[in-house]
N, C-alpha and C positions, 0 to 999 in steps of 0.2 A: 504493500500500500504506500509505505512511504516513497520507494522508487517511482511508484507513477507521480504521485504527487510534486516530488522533483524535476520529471519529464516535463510534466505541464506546466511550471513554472518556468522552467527553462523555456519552452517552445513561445511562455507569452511573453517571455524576456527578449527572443529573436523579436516577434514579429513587431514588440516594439523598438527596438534598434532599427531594424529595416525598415522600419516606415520614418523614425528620423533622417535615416543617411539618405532617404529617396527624398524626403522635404529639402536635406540641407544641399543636395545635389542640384535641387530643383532651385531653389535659390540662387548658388553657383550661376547659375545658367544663366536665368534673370539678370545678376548683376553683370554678365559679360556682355549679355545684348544691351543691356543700357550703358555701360561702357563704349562700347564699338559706336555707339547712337551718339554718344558725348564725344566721342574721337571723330565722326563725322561730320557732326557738328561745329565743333572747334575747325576742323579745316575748313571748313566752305566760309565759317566767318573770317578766314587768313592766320589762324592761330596755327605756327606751326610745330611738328611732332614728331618724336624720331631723327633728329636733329644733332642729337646728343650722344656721342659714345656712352658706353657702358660705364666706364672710367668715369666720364664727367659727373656720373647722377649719383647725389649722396647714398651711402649706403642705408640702408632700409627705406627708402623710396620705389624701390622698383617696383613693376606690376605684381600682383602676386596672381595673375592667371597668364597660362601661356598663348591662349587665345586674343587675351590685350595686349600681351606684350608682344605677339603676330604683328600684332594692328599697328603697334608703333614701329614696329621697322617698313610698315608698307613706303 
């Protein structure tokens, strides 16, 4: 009895993990499309991006998604 009881606990221990990492995934996402939308943006107004060696950008500035940080070497 006590093993399944442990089972079950576990299994509703997963399904709530997996449903945060698919939230915080989803999020993720979100912020790169809004990202990529602000980096579009900023260009058509003349603001420019990727300009900057790696070297030059203080350290803990940099993108923290590799999808934005795509965008800035376009």
């Amino acid at each position: 009895m006590e093993t399944e009881a442990n089972r079950r606990a576990t299994q509703r221990e997963l399904r709530i993990a997996t449903k945060e990492l698919r939230t915080a995934e989803e999020a993720e996402d979100a912020l790169d499309t809004k990202g990529v939308g602000l980096l579009a943006e900023a260009r058509a107004a003349g603001i420019p991006f990727g300009s900057a060696l790696p070297a030059d950008v203080p350290e803990g500035t940099a993108p923290t998604s590799d999808l934005v940080a795509s965008c800035i070497r376009c």
